[in-house]
C-alpha positions in Angstrom: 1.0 -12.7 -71.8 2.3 -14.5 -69.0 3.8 -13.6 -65.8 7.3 -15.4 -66.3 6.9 -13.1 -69.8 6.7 -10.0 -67.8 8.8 -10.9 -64.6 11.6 -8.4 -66.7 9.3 -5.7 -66.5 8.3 -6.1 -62.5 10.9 -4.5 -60.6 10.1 -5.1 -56.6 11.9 -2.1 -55.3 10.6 -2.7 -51.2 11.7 -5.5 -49.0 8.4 -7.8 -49.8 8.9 -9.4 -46.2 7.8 -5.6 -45.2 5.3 -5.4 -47.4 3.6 -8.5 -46.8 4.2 -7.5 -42.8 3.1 -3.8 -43.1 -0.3 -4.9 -45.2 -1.1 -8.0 -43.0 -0.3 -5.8 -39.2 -2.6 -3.4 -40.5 -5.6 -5.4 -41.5 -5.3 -7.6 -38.9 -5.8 -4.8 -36.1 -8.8 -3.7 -38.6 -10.1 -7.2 -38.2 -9.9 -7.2 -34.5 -11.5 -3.8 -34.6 -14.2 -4.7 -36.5 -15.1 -8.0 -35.2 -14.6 -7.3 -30.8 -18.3 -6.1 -31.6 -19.1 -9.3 -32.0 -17.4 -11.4 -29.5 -19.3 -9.0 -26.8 -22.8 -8.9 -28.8 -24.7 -10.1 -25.7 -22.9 -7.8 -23.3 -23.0 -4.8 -25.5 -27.1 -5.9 -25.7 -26.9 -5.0 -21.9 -24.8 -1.7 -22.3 -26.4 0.1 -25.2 -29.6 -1.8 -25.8 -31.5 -1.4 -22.2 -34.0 0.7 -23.0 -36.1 -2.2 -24.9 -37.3 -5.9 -23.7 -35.0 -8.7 -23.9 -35.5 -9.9 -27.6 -35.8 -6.2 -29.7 -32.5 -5.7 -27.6 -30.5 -8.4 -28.9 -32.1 -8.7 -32.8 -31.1 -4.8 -32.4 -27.6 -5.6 -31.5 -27.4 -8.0 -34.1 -28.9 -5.7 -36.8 -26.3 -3.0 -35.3 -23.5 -5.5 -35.6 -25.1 -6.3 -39.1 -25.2 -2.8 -40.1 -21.1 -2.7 -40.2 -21.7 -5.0 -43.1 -24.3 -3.2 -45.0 -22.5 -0.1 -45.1 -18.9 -2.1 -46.7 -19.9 -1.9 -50.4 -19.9 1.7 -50.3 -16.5 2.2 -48.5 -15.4 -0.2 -51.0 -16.7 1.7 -53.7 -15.8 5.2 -52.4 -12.4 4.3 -51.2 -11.9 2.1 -54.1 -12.1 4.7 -56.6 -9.5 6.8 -53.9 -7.2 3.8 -54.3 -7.4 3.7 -58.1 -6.9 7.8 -58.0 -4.7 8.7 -55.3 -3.2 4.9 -54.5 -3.1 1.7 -53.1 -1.0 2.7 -49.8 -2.7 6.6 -49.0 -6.0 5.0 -49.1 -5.5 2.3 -47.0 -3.8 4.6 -44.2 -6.8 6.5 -44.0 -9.3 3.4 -43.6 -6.8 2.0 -40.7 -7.3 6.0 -39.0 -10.9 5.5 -39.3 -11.4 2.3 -38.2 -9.1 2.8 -35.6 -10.9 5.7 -34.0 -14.3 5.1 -34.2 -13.3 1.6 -32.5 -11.6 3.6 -29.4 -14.9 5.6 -29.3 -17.1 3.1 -28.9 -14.8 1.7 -25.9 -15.5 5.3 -24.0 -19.1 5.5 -25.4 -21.4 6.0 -22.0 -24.5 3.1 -21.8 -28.0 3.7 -22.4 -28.6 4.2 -18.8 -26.2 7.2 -18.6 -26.9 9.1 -21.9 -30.2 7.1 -23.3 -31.0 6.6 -26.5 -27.9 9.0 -28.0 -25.8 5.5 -27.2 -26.8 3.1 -29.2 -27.7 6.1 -32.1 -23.8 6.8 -31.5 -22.9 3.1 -31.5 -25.1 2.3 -34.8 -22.4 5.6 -36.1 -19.2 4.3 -35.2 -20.4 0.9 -36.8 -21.2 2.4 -39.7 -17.7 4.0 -40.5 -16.2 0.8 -39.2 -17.7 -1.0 -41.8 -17.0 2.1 -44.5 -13.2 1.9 -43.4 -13.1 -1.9 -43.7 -14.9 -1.4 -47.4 -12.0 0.5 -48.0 -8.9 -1.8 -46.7 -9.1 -4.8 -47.9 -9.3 -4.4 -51.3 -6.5 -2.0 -50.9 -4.3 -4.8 -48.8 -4.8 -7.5 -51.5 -4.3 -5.2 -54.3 -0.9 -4.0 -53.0 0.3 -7.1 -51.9 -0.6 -8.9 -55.3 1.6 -5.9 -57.3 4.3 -6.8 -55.2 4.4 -10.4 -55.8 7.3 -12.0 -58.4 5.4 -14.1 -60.8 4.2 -17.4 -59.9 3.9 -16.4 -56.4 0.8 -14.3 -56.3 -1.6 -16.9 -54.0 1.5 -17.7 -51.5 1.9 -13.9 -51.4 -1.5 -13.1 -50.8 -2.4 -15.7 -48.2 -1.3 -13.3 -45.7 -3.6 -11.3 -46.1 -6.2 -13.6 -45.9 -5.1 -15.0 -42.4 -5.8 -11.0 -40.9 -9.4 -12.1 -40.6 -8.8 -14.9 -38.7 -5.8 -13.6 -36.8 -8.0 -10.4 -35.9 -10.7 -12.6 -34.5 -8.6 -14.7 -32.9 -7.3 -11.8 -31.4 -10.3 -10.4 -30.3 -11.4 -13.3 -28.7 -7.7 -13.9 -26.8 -7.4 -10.4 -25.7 -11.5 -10.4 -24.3 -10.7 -13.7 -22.7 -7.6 -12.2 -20.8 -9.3 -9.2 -19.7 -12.4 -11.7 -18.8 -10.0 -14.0 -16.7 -7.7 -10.5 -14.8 -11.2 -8.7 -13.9 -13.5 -11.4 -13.3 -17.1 -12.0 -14.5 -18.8 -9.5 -13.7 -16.6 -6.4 -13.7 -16.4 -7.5 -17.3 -19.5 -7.2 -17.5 -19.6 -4.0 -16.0 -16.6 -2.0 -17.2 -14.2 -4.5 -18.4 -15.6 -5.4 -21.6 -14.5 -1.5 -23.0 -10.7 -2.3 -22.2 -10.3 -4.2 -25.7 -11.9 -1.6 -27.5 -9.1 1.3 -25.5 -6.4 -1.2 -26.5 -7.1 -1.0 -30.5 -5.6 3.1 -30.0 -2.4 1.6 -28.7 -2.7 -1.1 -31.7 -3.7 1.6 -34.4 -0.2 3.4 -33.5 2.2 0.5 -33.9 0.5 -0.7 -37.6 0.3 3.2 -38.4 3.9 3.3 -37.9 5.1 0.1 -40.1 3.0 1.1 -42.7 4.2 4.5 -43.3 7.5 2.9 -43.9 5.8 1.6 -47.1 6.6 3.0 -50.9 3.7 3.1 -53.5 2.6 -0.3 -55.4 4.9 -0.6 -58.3 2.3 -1.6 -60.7 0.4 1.8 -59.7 3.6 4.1 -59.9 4.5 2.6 -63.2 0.8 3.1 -64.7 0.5 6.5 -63.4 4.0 7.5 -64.9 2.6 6.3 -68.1 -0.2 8.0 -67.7 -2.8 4.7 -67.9 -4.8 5.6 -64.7 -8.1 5.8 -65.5 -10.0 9.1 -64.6 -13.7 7.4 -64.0 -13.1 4.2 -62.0 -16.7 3.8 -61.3 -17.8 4.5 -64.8 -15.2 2.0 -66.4 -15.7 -1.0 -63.4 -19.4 -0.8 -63.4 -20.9 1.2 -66.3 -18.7 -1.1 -69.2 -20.5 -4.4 -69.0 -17.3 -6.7 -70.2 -16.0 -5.5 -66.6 -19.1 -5.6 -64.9 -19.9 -9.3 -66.0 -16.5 -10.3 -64.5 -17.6 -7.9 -61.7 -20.9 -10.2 -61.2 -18.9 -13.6 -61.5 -16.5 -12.4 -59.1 -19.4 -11.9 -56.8 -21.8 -15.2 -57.7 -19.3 -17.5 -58.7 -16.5 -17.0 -56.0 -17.2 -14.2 -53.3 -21.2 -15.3 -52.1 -19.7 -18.7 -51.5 -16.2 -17.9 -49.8 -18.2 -15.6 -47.5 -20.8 -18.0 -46.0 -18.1 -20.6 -45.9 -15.9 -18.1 -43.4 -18.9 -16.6 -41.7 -20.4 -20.1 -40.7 -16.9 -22.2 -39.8 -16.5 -19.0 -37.2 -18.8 -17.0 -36.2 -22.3 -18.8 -37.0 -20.0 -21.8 -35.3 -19.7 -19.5 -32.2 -23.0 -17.7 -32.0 -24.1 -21.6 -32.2 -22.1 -23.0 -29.3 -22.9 -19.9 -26.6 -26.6 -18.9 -27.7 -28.3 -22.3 -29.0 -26.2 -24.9 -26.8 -25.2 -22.9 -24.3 -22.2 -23.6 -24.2 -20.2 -21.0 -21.3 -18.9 -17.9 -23.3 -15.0 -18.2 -21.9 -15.0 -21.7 -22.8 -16.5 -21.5 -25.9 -14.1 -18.7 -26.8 -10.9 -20.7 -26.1 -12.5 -24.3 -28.1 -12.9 -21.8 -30.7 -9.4 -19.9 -30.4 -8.0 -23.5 -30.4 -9.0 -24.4 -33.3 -8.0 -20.9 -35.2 -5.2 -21.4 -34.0 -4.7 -24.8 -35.6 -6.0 -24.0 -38.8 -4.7 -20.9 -39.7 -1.2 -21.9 -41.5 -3.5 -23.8 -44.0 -4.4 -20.2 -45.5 -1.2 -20.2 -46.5 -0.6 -23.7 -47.7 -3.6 -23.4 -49.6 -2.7 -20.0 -51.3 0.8 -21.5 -52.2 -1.2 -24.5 -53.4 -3.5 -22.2 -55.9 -0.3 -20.8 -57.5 0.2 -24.3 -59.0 -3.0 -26.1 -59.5 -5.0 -22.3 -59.8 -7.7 -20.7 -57.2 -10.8 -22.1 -58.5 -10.6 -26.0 -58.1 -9.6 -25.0 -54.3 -12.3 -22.7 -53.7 -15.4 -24.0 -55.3 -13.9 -27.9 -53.6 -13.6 -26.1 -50.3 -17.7 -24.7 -50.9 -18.8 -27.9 -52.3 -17.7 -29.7 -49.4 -18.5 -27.3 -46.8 -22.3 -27.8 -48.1 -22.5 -31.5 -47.9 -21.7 -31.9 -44.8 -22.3 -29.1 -42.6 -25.7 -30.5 -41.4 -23.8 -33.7 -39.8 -21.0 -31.0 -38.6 -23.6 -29.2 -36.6 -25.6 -32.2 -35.2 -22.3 -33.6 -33.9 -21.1 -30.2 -32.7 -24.3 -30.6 -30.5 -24.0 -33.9 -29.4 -19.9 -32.8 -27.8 -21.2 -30.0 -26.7 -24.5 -30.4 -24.6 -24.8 -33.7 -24.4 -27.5 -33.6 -22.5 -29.4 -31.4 -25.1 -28.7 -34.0 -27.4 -30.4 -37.0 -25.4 -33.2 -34.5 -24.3 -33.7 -33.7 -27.6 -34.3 -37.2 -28.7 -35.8 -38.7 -25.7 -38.4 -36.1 -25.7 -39.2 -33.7 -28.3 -40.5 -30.6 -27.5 -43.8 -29.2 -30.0 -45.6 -26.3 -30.1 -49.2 -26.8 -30.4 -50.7 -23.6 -31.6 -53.2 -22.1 -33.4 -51.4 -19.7 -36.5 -53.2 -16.9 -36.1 -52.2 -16.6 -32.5 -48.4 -16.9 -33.1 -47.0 -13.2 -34.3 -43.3 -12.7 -36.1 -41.8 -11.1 -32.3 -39.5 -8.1 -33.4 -40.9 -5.0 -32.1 -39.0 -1.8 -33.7 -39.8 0.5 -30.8 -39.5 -2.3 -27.7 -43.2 -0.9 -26.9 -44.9 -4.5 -28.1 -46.0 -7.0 -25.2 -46.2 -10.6 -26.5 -49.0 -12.1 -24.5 -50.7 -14.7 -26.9 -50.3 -18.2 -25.9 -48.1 -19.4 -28.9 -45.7 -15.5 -28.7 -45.5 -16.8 -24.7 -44.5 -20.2 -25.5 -42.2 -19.9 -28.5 -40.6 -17.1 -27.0 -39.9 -19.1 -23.7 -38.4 -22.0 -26.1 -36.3 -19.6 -28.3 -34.4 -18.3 -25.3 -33.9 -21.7 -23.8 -32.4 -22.5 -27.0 -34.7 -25.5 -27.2 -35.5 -27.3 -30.5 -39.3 -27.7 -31.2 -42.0 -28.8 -33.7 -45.0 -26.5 -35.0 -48.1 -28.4 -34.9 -51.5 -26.5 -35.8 -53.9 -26.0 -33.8 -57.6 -25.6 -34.0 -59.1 -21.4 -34.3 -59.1 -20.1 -31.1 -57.1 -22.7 -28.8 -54.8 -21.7 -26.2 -51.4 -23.5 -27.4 -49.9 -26.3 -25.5 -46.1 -26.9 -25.3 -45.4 -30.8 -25.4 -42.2 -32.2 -23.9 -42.7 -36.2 -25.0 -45.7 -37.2 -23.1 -45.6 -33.9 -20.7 -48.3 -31.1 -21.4 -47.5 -27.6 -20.6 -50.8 -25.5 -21.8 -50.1 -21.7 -21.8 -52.3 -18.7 -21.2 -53.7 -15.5 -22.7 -52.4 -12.6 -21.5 -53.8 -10.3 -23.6 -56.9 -9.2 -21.0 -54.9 -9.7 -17.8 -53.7 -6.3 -16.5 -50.1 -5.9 -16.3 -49.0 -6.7 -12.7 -51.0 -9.5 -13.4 -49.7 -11.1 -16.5 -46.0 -10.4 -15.7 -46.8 -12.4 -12.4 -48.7 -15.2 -14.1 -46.2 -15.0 -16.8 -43.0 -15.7 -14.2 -45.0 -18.3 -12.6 -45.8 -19.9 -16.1 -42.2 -19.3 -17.1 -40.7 -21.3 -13.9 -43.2 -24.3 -14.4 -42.3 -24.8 -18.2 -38.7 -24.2 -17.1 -39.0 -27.8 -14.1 -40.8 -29.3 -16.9 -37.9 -29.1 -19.4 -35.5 -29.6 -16.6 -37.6 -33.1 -15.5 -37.7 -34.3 -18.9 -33.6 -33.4 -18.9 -33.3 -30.2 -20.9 -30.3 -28.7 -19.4 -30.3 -24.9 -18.6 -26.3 -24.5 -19.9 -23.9 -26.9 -20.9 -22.2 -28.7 -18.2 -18.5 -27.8 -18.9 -17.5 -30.8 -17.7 -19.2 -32.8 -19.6 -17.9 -31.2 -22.8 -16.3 -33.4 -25.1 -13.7 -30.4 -25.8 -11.6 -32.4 -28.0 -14.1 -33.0 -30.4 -15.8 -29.6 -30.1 -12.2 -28.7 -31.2 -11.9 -31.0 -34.0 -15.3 -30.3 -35.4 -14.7 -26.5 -34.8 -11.4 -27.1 -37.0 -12.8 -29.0 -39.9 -15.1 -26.5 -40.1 -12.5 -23.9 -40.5 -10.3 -25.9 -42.9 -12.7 -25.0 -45.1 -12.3 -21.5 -44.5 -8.9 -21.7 -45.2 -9.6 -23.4 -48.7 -12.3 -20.8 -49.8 -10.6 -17.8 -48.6 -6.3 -18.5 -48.7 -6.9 -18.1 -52.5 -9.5 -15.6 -52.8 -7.3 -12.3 -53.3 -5.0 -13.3 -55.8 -8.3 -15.0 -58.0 -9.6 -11.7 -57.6 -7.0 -9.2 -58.1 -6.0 -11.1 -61.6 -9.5 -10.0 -62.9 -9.3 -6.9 -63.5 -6.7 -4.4 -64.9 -4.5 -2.4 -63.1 -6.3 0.8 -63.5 -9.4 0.0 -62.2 -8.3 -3.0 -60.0 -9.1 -1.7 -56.3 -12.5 -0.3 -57.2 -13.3 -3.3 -59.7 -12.3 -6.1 -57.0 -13.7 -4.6 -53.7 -17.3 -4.5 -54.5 -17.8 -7.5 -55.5 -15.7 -9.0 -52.2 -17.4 -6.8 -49.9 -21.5 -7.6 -51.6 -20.2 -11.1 -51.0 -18.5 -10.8 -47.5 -20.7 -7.8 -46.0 -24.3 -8.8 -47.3 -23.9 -12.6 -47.6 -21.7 -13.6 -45.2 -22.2 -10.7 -42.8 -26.0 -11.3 -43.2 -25.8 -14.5 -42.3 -26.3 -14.5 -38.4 -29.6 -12.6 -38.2 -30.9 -14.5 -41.2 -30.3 -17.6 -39.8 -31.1 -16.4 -36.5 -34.5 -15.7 -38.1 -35.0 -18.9 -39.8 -34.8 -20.9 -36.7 -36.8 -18.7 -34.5 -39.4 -19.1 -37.4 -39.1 -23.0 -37.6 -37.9 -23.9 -34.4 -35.2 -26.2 -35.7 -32.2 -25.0 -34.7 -30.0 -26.3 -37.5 -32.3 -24.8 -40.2 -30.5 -21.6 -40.2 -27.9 -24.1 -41.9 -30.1 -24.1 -45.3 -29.4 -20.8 -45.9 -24.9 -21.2 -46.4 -25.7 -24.3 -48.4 -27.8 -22.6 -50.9 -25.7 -19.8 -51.5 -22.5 -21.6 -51.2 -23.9 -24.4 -53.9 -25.2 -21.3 -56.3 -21.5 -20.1 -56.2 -20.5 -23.9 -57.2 -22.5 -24.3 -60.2 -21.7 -20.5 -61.1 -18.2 -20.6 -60.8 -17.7 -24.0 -62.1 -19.2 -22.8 -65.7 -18.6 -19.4 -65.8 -15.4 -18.6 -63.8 -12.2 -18.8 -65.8 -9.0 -18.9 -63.5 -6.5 -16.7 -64.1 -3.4 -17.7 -62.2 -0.7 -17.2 -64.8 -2.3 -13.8 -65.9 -0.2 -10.5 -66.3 -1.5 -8.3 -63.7 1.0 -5.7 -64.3 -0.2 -5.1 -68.3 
């Protein structure tokens, strides 16, 4: 049966305007919440993070920002089965408390210098019910806004939701860039950087306040009045395998996709632009916020544009182009950029000449580990100058060479020097590579001024067009999977394996593939596999579902 069959039975008894404002207030300030972690990775790196050398500290701030994302299947799970049980609109006012809270924690959570190691053990906490509470609220959003919807209007409806996660990152980034620009530098640094995380308390009121203005989902009231709820969510989403197969679709043949398509058209494209070209963090944040800005009203168009030609042509189009030419995207992205890095790049192309055995995977769990071999010394040198380079073997037993076009920079053991002596030599090796790069026109940083912002911004925008594609249509394909009864648990795992592990995986694994390769754009391989996986998946097995009755 249809919608138009059922529109006699769907009675919207709440001003949808408040519904669709209530929902989309409170998810965006869960979005900001969740994501000003983030924006101030390198900073909070300093903060919490001290206590190890330079690179544990920042993998373990990216495995702590990371870990927010592991934990969301499981609030989606838990809180889902709350939100088939007790309702769509309790449930999500109790993941907006949480998230809330352990947000304004963090922002009065002493460094590791003040309290030691119980900071970042405290931060790794809070980050873990952050990502628990945003399990919980997004499925909850979408489902409510869908069972308000009149029929034929469920992707425009939804799209709303879908802009909170851009609107809470674009947030974040606005209100760290104001703060940035009223303190300076380095009070930021220092202090400033916990005002945005104080402000989310003042933020957490004013959506607390709309939404409690808000009457149960209609679809919900009406099925629990009839006594349809189910009584083992879990059980009848996951243990009944003609739900868990459209479960698994849900997940392979939309989510995976969708989520490396919004994780790397924003924040891969960021993490790209401040830590592998350099680009200056303000600036960076405002090309970035520009182009957010731009692109965000083409969530909606794109939802209300699914509600006549259906959400799978405009999702698995958005991932299928995404793929092909995100590799072109990137190289021109460097090219406006850092120019300079560009022409360094090509006018002389850095190698690693090194013998295997010598070169060791650099992540040191304790922060204990000294990297003194000559290929650790000279890899980790180029990694943190974000500097693109070849891996060329060496013979057994040779002390690695970096080559900068026809310039030879051999490095040293450091294994048998004593320690005042290595970190000596190592400082003077350090500064020699460092003229060397500098001579054959490696920059340090991006020149601002020679940033070609327009472009940045246009590149930066394409790139999230195709967010918008994949993700304006995403709620309402997934809400009109599953029944009523089972709906929130049923849609918000699959969302949150594909948002939380795939997309939220996707820094440190690309991170990882680069610092393995030395390319930087190989990091890139791993979106385009998962987002062409979801292509072929979705393309057979996915049936869309636009004029199904959501409210049977």
């Amino acid at each position: 049966m249809t919608d138009s069959a059922a529109a006699g039975d769907h009675a919207v008894d709440r001003d949808d305007r408040l519904v669709i404002l209530a929902s989309s207030v409170g998810t965006v300030i869960e979005w900001y919440d969740f994501y000003l972690y983030g924006s101030l990775a390198a900073i909070i790196t300093v903060q919490f993070f001290s206590g190890v050398n330079e690179t544990t500290g920042y993998i373990f701030a990216l495995m702590a920002f990371a870990a927010g994302f592991a934990v969301r299947p499981f609030g989606a799970i838990f809180f889902g089965r709350l939100g088939d049980l007790w309702g769509r609109k309790n449930t999500f006012l109790v993941t907006m408390l949480l998230m809330g809270l352990s947000t304004f924690v963090v922002g009065l959570l002493p460094s590791y210098a003040a309290i030691g190691v119980a900071a970042p053990a405290i931060l790794i906490a809070m980050r873990l019910v952050q990502g628990l509470a945003l399990g919980g609220e997004y499925g909850g959003a979408a489902t409510y806004v869908a069972e308000h919807a009149p029929p034929g209007k469920r992707g425009f409806y939804t799209s709303f939701i879908q802009i909170t996660a851009t609107a809470g990152l674009m947030l974040s980034l606005l209100v760290i860039l104001g703060v940035r620009t009223a303190v300076g530098e380095e009070a930021f640094k220092d202090w400033g950087w916990r005002i945005p995380f104080l402000v989310s308390i003042l933020l957490l009121g004013v959506s607390l306040w709309i939404r409690l203005k808000l009457a149960e989902s209609p679809a919900f009231a009406r099925m629990k009045a009839e006594g349809k709820g189910s009584r083992t969510p879990l059980k009848d989403s996951f243990g009944k395998w003609p739900n868990l197969k459209l479960v698994l679709l849900a997940l392979v043949g939309l989510t995976a996709g969708q989520a490396v398509v919004w994780y790397t058209g924003q924040f891969y494209a960021l993490f790209f632009l401040e830590k592998t070209l350099k680009v200056d963090g303000p600036l960076a944040n405002i090309l970035i916020a520009i182009a957010l800005l731009l692109a965000t009203p083409f969530f909606v168009f794109w939802g209300w544009l699914s509600d006549k030609v259906g959400r799978k042509p405009i999702i698995l189009t958005g991932c299928l182009l995404a793929a092909l030419t995100w590799f072109p995207l990137f190289h021109a992205l460097t090219g406006a950029a850092n120019p300079q890095l560009a022409a360094a790049t090509a006018s002389a192309p850095v190698s690693v000449v090194a013998d295997p055995a010598d070169c060791a995977f650099q992540f040191d769990p304790v922060g204990k580990t000294v990297f003194d071999s000559s290929c650790d010394l000279a890899k980790s040198y180029l990694a943190k100058a974000g500097v693109t380079y070849a891996n060329i073997a060496a013979p057994a037993g040779a002390v690695a060479e970096v080559r900068i076009g026809d310039r030879v920079a051999s490095s040293f053991d450091g294994s048998a020097l004593p320690r005042p002596d290595f970190t000596a030599r190592k400082t003077e090796w350090e500064a020699g590579l460092g003229a060397a790069l500098a001579s054959a026109g490696y920059p340090a940083k991006a020149d601002s001024a020679l940033v070609n912002k327009p472009m940045v911004v246009a590149i930066l925008f394409l790139l999230v067009m195709y967010v918008t594609m994949v993700y304006g249509p995403i709620a309402a394909a997934l809400v009109e999977m599953f029944p009523t009864n089972i709906r929130y648990t049923s849609m918000s795992l699959p969302y949150h394996i594909g948002n939380g592990w795939f997309g939220g995986f996707l820094p440190t694994t690309a991170f990882a593939m680069v610092a393995a390769t030395g390319n930087i754009y190989y990091g890139l391989w791993y979106p385009v596999v998962v987002a062409l996986v979801t292509v072929v998946v979705g393309f057979l097995f996915v049936r869309d579902r636009k004029d199904v009755d959501i409210h049977a």
